[in-house]
N, C-alpha and C positions, 0 to 999 in steps of 0.2 A: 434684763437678765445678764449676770456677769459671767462667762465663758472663761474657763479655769485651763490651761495648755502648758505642756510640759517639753515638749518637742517640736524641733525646729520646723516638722513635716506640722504638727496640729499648727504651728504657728501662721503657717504660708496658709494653711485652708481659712484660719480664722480671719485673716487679714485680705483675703479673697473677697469674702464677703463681705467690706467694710466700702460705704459708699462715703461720699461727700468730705469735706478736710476731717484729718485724723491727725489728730494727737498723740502723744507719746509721753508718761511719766517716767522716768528711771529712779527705780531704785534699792533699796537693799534690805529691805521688810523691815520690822518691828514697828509699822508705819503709826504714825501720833499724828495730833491736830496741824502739826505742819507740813505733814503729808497732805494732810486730807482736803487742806487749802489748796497745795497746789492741784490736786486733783480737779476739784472745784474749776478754778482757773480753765484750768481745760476742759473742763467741759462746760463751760459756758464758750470760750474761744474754737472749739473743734465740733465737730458734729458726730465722730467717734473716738473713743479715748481707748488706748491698750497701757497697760502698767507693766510695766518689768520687776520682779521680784529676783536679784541675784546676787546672793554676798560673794564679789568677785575676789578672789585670793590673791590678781596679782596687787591689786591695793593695799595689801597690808605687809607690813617688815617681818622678820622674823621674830621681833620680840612684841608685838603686836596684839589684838586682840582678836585674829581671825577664829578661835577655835572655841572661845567662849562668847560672840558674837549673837544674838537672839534672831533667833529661826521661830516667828509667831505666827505661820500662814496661814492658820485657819484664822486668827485671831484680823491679819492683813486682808482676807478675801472679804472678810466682813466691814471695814472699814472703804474698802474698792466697789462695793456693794451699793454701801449707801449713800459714797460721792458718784456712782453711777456709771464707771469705769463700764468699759462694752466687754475687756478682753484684757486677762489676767494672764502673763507669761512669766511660768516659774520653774527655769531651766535646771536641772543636774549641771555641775562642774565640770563631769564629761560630756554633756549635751552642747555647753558653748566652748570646751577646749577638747575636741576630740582624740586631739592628737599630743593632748597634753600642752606643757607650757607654748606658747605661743614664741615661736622663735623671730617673727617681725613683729614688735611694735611701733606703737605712732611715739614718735619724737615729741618731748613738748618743747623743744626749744629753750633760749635762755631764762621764758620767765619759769618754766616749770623747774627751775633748778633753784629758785627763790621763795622764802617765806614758809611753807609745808612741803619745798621740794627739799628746802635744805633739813628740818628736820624731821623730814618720811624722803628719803632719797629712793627715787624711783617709782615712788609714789603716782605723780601723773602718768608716768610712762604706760602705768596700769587702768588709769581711769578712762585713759584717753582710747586707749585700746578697747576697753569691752565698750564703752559709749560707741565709740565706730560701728565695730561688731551689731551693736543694739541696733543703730540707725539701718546699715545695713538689712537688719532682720523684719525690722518693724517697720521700714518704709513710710515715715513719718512726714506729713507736711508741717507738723508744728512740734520742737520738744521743748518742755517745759522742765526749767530747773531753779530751783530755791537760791535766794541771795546769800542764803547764812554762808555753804560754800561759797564764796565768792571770788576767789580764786580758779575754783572748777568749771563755773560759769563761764570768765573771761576766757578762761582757757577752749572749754567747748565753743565759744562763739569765736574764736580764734582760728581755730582747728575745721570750723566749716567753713570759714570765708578759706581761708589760703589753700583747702584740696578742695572746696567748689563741693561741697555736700548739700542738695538741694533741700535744705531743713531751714526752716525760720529758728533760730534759740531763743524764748521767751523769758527772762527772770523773771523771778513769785519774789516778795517780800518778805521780807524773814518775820517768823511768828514766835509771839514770849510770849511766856508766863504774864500771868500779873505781877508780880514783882519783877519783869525786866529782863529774868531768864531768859537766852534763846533754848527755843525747843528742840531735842536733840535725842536720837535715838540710847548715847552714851548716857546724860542724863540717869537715865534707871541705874548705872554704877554707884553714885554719888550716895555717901552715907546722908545722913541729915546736916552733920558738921561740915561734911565737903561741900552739901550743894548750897548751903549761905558761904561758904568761901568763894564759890562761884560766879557771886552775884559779884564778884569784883571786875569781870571781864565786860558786863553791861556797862557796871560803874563809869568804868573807865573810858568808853565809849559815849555816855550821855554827859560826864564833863567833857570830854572834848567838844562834843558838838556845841557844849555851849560857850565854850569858850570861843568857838567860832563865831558863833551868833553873835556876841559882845564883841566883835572884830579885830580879836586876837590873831596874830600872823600863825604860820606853821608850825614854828619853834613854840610856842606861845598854848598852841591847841596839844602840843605832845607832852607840856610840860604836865598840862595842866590835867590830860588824861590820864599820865602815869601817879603822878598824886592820887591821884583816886582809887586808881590799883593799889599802889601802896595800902591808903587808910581802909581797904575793905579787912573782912576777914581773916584771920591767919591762915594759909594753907594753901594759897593756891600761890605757885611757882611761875611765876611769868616766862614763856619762849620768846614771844616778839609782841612788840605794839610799833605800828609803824603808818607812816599815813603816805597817800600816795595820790597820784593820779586815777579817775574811774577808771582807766585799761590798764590799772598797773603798771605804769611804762616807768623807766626813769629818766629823772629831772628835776628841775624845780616842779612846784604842787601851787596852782591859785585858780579860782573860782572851784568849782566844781570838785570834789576829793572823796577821796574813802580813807575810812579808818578803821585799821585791820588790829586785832589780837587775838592771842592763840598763851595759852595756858596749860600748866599742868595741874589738876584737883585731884590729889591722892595718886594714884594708878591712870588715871583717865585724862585725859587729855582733850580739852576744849575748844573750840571758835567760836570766833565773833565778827562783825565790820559791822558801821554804819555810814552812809553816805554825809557830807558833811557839805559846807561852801564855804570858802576863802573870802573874806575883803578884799576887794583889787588893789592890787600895791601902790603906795600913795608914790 
């Protein structure tokens, strides 16, 4: 039975009674099959799982899509249901900022100022902060979060090592469509003509990897990625494609690598990354 809590007081009684390792999902409802993965996830790896349902506001800019953003919780409780979730927390806006804007936040450091910090500025600064908050509230031994962010990820697994947050960060694998789509709450924006424009950010990501695999260097895997952006669909406006180190760090990039893009399709704005491997430099 899934236990539905609205307040920080229902929270702490619900979480009182939770024995043995507990889980933690986060995230922003209008939950899809790639939620429901990571759910899954955790409950096979935890012994109780709580989900977090809360479209946080400081993550969104002002020209942004916080106001037209999809609020489905009955639609979400039911999906939390049947992945088996113990304890569903689905706070008011004044529930988790009482006092209004939160005047300290968590810092994300140089990398959070790269890649969706440069075009969502201040972006982390917001994710990072209600994440804490969450952890804080939810008292997590294990939280699980999806690869498709992959940047939020690094950044949450970043943000527990260096202030000592006694939380494991687990990443889920990012979940597509049959055609290669990543699943994506934004997705429901996308006319019919935007969402085959889309398929260009996959594209782009599955020639590169195989340019890798064919033991194409760096230079080699990016060319060969953005090609493929290119020949997709007309419409979708490229932000960045960039390939990196797995921690994001910079430097030179060999063995091991991600390859990151982020797009614009119409109004809406997309991501991608896939993990990728280098040839060792001859």
């Amino acid at each position: 039975m899934t236990e539905l809590v609205h307040t920080r007081a229902e929270l702490a009684a619900a979480r009182a009674g939770l024995t043995g390792t507990v889980g933690v999902v986060m995230t922003m409802g209008a939950l899809h099959a790639g939620h429901e993965t990571l759910l899954r996830a955790a409950r096979k790896q935890a012994d109780q799982v709580i989900v977090t349902i809360f479209v946080n506001p400081l993550q969104f800019g002002p020209n942004e899509d916080f106001d037209r953003y999809p609020r489905t919780l009955d639609a979400d409780l039911e999906v939390c249901r049947r992945a088996g979730a113990d304890v569903v927390f689905a706070p008011s806006v004044a529930e988790m900022y009482p006092d209004g804007q939160p005047r300290v936040r968590i810092d994300p450091g140089p990398l959070g100022a790269d890649l969706e910090g440069q075009s969502r500025p201040g972006f982390f600064h917001g994710v990072l902060t209600v994440v804490l908050k969450l952890l804080q509230l939810t008292r997590p031994d294990l939280a699980f979060f999806g690869e498709k962010d992959y940047q939020q990820l690094t950044l949450v697994r970043r943000m527990a090592r260096d202030l000592d947050v006694p939380v494991e960060v687990v990443g889920v694998p990012t979940v597509r469509e049959p055609d290669g789509l990543a699943l994506s709450s934004r997705n429901r924006y996308l006319s019919p003509v935007e969402r085959e424009a889309a398929l260009s950010l996959s594209a782009a990501l599955r020639a590169g990897a195989e340019a890798a695999d064919a033991g194409r260097d760096a230079g080699g895997v990016l060319a060969a990625a953005h090609a493929a952006f290119g020949a997709g669909a007309p419409g979708a406006q490229l932000d960045y494609l960039v390939l990196t180190d797995p921690d994001l760090e910079p430097g030179p990039v060999a063995g091991p690598a991600r390859l990151l893009v982020a797009a614009w399709v119409g109004t809406t704005r997309l991501i991608d990354n896939a993990a990728i491997r280098l040839a060792p430099r001859s």
